[in-house]
Kinemage of the C-alpha trace (Angstrom):
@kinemage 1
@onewidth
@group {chain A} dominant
@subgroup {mainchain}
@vectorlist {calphas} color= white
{ca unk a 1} P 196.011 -35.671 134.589
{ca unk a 2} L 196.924 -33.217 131.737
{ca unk a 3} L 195.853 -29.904 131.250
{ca unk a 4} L 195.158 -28.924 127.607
{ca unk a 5} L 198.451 -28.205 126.999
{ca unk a 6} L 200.140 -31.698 127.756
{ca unk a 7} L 200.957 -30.530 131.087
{ca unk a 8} L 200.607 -32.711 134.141
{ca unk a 9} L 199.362 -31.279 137.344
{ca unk a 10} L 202.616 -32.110 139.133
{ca unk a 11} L 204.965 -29.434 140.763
{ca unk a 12} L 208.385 -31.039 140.540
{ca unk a 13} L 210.780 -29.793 143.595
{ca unk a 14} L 214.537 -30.083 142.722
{ca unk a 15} L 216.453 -30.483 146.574
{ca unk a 16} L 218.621 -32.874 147.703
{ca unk a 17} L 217.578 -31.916 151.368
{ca unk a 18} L 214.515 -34.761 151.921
{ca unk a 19} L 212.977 -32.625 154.962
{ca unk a 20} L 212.982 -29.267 153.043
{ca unk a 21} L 211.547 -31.338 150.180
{ca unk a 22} L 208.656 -32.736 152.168
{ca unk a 23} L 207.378 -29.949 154.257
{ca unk a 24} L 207.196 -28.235 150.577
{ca unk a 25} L 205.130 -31.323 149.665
{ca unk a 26} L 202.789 -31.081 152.029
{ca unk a 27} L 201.943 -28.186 151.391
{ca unk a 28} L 201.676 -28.439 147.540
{ca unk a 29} L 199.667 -31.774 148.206
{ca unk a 30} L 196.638 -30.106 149.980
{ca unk a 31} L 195.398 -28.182 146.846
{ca unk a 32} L 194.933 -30.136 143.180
{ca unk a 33} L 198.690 -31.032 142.750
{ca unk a 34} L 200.646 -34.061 143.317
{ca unk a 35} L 204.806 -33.561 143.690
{ca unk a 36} L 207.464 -35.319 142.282
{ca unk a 37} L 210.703 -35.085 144.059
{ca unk a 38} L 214.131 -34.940 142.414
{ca unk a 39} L 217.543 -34.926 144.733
{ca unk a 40} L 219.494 -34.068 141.729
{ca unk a 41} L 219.735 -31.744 138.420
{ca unk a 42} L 219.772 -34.966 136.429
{ca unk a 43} L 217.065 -36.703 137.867
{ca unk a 44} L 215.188 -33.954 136.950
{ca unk a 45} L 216.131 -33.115 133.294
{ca unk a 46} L 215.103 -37.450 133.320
{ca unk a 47} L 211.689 -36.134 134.504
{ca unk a 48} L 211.114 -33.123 132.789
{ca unk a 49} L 211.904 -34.796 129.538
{ca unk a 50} L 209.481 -37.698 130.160
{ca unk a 51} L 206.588 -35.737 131.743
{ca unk a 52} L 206.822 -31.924 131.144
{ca unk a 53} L 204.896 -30.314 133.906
{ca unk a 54} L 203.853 -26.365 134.482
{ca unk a 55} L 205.776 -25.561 137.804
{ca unk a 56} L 209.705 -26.580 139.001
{ca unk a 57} L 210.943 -25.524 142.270
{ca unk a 58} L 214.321 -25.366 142.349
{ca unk a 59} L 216.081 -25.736 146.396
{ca unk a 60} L 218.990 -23.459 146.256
{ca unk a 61} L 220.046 -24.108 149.213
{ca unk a 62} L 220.983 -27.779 148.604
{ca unk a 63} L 221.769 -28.371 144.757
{ca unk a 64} L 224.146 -26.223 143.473
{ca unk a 65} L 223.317 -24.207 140.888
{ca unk a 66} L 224.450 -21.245 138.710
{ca unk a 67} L 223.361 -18.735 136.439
{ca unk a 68} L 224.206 -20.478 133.311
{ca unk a 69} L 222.319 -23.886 134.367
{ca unk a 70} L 219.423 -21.940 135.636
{ca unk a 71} L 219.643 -19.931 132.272
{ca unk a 72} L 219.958 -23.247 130.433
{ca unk a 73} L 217.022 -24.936 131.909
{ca unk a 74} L 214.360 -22.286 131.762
{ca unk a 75} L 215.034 -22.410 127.782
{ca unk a 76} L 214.897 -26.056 127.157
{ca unk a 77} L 211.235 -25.853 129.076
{ca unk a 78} L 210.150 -22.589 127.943
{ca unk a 79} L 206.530 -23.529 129.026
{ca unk a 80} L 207.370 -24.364 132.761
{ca unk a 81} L 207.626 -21.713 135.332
{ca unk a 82} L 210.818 -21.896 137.759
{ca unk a 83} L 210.698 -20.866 140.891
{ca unk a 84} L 213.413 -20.692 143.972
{ca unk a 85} L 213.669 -21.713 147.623
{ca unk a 86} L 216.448 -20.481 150.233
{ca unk a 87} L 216.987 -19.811 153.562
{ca unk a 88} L 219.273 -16.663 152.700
{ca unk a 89} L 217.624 -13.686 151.101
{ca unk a 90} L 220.548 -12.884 149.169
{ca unk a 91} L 222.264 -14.474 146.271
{ca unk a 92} L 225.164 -12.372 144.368
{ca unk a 93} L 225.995 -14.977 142.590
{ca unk a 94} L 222.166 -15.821 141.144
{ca unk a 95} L 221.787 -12.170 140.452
{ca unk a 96} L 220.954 -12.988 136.428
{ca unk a 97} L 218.816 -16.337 136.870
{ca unk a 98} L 216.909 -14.938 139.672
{ca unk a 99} L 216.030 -11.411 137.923
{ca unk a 100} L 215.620 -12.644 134.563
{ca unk a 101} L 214.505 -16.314 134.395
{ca unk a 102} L 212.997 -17.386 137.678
{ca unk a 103} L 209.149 -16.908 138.278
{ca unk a 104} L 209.711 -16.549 142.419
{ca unk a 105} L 212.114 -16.914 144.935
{ca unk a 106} L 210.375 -17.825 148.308
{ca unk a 107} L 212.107 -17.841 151.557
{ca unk a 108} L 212.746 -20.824 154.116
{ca unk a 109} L 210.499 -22.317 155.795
{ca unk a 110} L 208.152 -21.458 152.932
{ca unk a 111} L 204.658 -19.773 153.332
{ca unk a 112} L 201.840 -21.920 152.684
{ca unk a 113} L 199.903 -18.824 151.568
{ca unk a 114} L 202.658 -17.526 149.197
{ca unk a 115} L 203.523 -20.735 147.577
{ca unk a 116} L 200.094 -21.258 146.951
{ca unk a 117} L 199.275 -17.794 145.345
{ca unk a 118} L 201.997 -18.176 143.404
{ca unk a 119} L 200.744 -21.801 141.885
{ca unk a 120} L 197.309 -20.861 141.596
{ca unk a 121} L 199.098 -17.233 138.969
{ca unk a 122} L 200.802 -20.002 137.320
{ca unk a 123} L 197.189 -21.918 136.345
{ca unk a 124} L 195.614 -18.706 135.918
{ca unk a 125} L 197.838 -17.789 133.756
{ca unk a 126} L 199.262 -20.782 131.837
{ca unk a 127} L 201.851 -19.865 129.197
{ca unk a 128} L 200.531 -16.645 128.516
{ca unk a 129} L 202.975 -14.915 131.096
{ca unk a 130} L 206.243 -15.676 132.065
{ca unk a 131} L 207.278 -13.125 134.270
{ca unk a 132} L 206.152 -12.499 138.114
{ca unk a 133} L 202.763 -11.462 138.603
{ca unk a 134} L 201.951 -7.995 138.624
């Protein structure tokens, strides 16, 4: 299903670690979304291109990624809201993507609650706001 922007209702989750990936699933998978997992950066530039969809999770933990990628990615989808996942709280070397061009950055093992506030802002809010929710 699309909404009326030609945006599925599928939260893609970028994480090469399949049990971090699930338990994120199930949890996205109990409200109106379905997920679409992607172990690699490729496999999901292949996705994104074929089915643009509102919300990407990015697992920092297990694909490596840097502030020019990150940078890189949120401007080829300008209409898709990134957000993080880690296990550390902080990340130096992400200073740039995570202040300027990720939506969230939620902490390991992630809260059901928070992850779903932070989905429902997105639909609320569509592309009318980029930035975190005030």
């Amino acid at each position: 299903m699309k909404d009326k922007a030609g945006f599925t209702n599928t939260v893609a989750i970028l994480g090469a670690d399949a049990q971090d990936s699930k338990a994120i699933c199930c949890i996205i998978e109990k409200g109106p979304y379905r997920t679409e997992t992607c172990p690699g950066f490729r496999e999901l530039e292949t996705m994104l291109a074929s089915a643009p969809c509102r919300t990407v999770i990015l697992d920092i933990d297990s694909v490596p990624l840097d502030n020019r990628t990150i940078r890189e990615l949120t401007r080829s989808y300008p209409s898709t809201y990134f957000l993080c996942t880690s296990r550390e709280c902080f990340h130096p070397n992400l200073k740039d993507a995570i202040s300027h061009h990720l939506f969230a950055c939620l902490h390991k093992p992630v809260d059901p609650d928070e992850l779903n506030y932070f989905l429902k802002c997105i639909s609320d809010n569509g592309t009318e706001l980029r930035g975190p929710p005030v």
